[in-house]
N, C-alpha and C positions, 0 to 999 in steps of 0.2 A: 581586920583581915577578912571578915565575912563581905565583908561590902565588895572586897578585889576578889573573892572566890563566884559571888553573885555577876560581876561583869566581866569577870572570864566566861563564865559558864555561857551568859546572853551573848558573848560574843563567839562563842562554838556553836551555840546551838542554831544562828543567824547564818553562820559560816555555811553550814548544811543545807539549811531551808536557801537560800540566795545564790549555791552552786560554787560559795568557796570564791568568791568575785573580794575584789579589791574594793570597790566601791562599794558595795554590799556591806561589807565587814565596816566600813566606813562610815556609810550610813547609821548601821546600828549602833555602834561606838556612839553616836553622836545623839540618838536620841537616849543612851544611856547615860549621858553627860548629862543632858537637858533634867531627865530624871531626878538624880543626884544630887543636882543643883541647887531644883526646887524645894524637893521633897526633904533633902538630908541639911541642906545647908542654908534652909529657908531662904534664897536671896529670889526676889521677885521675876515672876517669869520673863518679863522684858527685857532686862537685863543679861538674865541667864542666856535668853534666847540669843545676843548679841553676843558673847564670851563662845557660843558653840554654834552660831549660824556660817561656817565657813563651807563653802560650796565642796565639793571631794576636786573638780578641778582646780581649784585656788590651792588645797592643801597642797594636791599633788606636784603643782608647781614652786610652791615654798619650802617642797621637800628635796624637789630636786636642785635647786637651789641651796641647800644647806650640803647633799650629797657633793654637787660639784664643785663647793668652797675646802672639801676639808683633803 
């Protein structure tokens, strides 16, 4: 549970500093990911970096995609 209260936290505190953006919040989510990965779950950064290197327009478009299926 501390882990999910540590990347809440970076993802508020990002929220502010970036002006509350979509892609911001995006961003940082993602180098939180990258983080996690590495650090908590040892898998090698290359890899890692493959599993979290999705551009914020790719996501946004396979988000809206799941939106207008359901």
């Amino acid at each position: 549970m501390t882990g999910l209260r540590v990347t809440l936290s970076v993802v508020c505190l990002s929220l502010l500093i970036n002006g509350c953006t979509y892609r911001g919040a995006y961003q940082e989510m993602q180098r939180e990911q990258l983080r996690q990965c590495v650090e908590e779950q040892g898998i090698p950064y290359h890899e890692c970096l493959e599993r979290t290197n999705k551009s914020y327009d790719e996501y946004m478009r396979e988000r809206q995609e799941v939106i207008n299926n359901q």
